[in-house]
Steps between C-alpha positions, in 0.01 A plus 500: 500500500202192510242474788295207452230528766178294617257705758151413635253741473200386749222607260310396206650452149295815411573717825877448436477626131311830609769562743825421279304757259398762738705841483467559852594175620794454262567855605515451904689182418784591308783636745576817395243604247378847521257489204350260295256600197383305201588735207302251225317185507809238621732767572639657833746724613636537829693756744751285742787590757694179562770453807768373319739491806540793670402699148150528409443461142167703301378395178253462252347150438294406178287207513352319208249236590486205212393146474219549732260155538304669723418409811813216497820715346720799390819612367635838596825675355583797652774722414680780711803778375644662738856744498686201642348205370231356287283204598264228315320216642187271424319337763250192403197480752302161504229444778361143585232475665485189769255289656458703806358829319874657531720613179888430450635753325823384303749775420815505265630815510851610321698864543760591319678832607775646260704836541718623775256407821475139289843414473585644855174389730447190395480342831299815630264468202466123546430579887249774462309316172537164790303748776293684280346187402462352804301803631299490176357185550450544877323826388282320261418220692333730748306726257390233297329345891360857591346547161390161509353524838343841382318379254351211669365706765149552447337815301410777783744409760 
């Protein structure tokens, strides 16, 4: 499965590349993620529980960060096994800044889901990876404003 995705953050270049590398945003934003800890310097691992349908589906997710061209872009693979299937993706993350002090952030992200649950839920799989994105980026979008407007708020206040 491909999602090729375009979504405006409405904050600095800068503010939108402390968010999309904040635990506790990425945390809150991620549908389903329990747990989120950086285990070594551009590596993550994650608890999630996934509706897949009317099943809810736990795992283990291991992130690598690479290719970072800090504050603009990033590549993260990440990697689940689970009883019933195995997963692998990569997700490229490009941010633009515009004219009007907001970022675009450009995402190409591609799952691939083998095992029983990948050959049987595909169109579950492709829903769920469809929402969870969605609510990811909503998610974002929001923290990366309230951090934003946090910071800009004067020092005493």
């Amino acid at each position: 499965m491909r999602l090729r995705e375009r979504h405006l953050l409405p904050v600095p270049l800068p503010a939108a590349w402390a968010a999309l590398n904040d635990l506790a945003v990425l945390r809150d934003a991620l549908l389903g993620c329990e747990a989120l800890f950086e285990i070594a310097p551009d590596e993550f691992v994650g608890e999630m529980a996934v509706p897949l349908g009317l099943v809810t589906s736990r795992f283990t997710l291991y992130i690598v960060r690479h290719d970072v061209d800090a504050p603009r872009a990033c590549t993260l693979r990440f990697e689940t096994r689970t009883a019933a299937a195995s997963g692998t993706g990569e997700a490229a993350l490009l941010l633009e800044a515009d004219d009007t002090g907001a970022t675009t952030l450009h995402a190409d992200i591609s799952v691939e889901v083998d095992g029983l649950l990948g050959s049987l839920g595909a169109p579950a799989i492709d829903l769920a990876a469809r929402r969870m994105a969605g609510e990811f980026f909503d998610r974002l979008r929001a923290a990366a404003l309230a951090r934003d407007a946090q910071a800009r708020q004067p020092s005493g206040n």
